[in-house]
N, C-alpha and C positions, 0 to 999 in steps of 0.2 A: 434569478434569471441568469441565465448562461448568454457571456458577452462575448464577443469577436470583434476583431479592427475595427469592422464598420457602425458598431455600437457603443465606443467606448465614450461617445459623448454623452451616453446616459446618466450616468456616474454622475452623481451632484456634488460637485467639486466649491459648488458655492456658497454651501455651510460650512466645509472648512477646505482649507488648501491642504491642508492634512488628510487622509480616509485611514481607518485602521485595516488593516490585512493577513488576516488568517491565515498562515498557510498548513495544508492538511497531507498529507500523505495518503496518493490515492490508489493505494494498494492495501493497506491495512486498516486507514480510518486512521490513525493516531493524528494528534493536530502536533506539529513540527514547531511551530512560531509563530508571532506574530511582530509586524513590523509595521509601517505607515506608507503609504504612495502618495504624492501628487502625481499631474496630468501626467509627465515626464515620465515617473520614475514606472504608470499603468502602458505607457506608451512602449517603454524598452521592455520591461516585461513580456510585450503580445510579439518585439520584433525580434529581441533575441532567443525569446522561448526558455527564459531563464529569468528568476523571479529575482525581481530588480526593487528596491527599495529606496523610501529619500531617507536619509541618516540625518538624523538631526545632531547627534556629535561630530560629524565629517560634515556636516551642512554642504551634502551633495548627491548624486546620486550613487547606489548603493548597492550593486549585483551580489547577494547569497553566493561566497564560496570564490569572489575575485582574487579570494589570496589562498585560502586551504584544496579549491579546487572541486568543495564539496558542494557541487553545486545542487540546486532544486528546478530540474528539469518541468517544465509548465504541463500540464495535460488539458486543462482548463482552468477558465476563472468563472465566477460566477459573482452577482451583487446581491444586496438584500432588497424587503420589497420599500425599503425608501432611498434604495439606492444611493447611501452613505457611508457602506462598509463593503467589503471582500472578500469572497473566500477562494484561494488559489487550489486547485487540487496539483497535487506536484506530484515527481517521483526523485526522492532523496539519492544524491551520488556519495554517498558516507555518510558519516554524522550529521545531524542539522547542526548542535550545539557547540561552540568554542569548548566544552566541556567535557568532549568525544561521547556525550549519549545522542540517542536516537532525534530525542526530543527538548528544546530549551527549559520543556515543565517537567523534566526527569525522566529517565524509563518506566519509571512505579503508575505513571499520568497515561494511562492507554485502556480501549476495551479490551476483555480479555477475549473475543472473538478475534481482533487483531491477529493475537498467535498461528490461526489457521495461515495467513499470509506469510506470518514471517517462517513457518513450518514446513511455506513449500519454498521461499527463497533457498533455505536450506536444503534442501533436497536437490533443488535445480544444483546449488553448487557442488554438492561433491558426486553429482551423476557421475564424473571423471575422475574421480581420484581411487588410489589403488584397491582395486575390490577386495584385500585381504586385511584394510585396515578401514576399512568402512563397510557398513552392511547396504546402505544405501545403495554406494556405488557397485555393490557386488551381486543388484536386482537388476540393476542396468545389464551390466555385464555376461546376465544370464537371456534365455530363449524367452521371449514374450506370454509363452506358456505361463512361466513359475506366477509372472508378478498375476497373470490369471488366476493361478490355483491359489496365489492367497488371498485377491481381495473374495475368491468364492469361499476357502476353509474362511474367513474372518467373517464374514458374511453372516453362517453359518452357526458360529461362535454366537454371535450378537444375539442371533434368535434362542438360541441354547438356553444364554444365560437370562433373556426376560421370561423363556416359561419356567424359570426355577425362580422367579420372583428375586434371584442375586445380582443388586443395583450394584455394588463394586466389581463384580465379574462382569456386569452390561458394561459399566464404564469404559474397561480397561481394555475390553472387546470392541467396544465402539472404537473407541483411541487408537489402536491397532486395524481397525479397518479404515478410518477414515489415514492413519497415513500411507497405506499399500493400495489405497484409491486415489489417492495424488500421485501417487510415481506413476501407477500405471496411465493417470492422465494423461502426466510427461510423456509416459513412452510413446504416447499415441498423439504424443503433438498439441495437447490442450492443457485448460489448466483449470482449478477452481472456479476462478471467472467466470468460464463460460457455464459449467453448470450452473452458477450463480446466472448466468445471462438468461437461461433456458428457465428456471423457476421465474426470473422477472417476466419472462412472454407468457408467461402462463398465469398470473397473478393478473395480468391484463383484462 
């Protein structure tokens, strides 16, 4: 169940003063961490919108990132159904880990659908950088036509290579279409998400 201020007395705080807390990254699915909340530490969590934790070695409260900076921006939290435990969906400001990876369970610890997300942060970031050393940014840079004409030539491709029954040419055709269908997302102002929002209405 997805909680908000007015709910947070659900939380059954009276099996333990303890709850354990998930945190998950709600762009790619990867789970980031896990730490503990009491009342307090669920309470600054909803009012700063930054995933606040009780540190049971600083026997205090706990804000993700009070020192590196890297903080874990809230999007929602959610309980389970005996409302004992946490799951925060966050969005990471750098590393989660003191370790500089992604995640405190290693980088290698992820779905590998994940990549789709981290394939368009990538993207978003070097929209701008100089289109003659990046190809990315050098789609940007051009008429909205092109990034057209290649998710259609990709498109194309993909069909080519299943009537030739050639699964490494489908592959590496799909791979090439689905990333010149993400930029042109970008170009148009949207993003994976939403296609993903639009298959969820429809699944309804």
């Amino acid at each position: 169940m997805q909680l908000t201020k007015d709910t947070l007395s659900q939380v059954d705080f009276a099996k333990s003063e303890l709850i354990p807390a998930i945190v998950q990254d709600a762009r790619t699915g990867v789970i980031l961490m896990q730490g503990f909340m009491n009342q307090d530490a669920l309470a600054a969590t909803f009012d700063k919108q930054k995933v606040t934790f009780y540190s049971r070695s600083k026997e205090r409260l706990w804000t993700k990132g009070e020192t590196s900076e890297n903080y874990l921006e809230v999007v929602s939290v959610h309980t389970d159904c005996d409302y004992d435990s946490l799951l925060v969906l966050a969005n990471p400001l750098g590393p989660t880990c003191h370790l500089g990876t992604q995640s405190c369970f290693g980088d290698d610890a992820k779905p590998s659908l994940s990549f789709l997300a981290e394939l368009e942060q990538v993207i978003v970031s070097r929209k701008d950088d100089d289109p003659s050393k990046s190809y990315t940014a050098s789609l940007f840079a051009k008429d909205l036509s092109r990034s057209c004409q290649k998710v259609g030539e990709e498109g194309v491709e993909v069909a080519l290579a299943a009537m030739k029954h050639d699964n490494d040419e489908l592959t590496n055709e799909s791979a090439d279409l689905l990333y010149h269908l993400t930029v042109l997302l970008h170009r148009q102002g949207l993003s994976l998400a939403d296609v993903v929002s639009c298959l969820q209405g429809r699944h309804k």
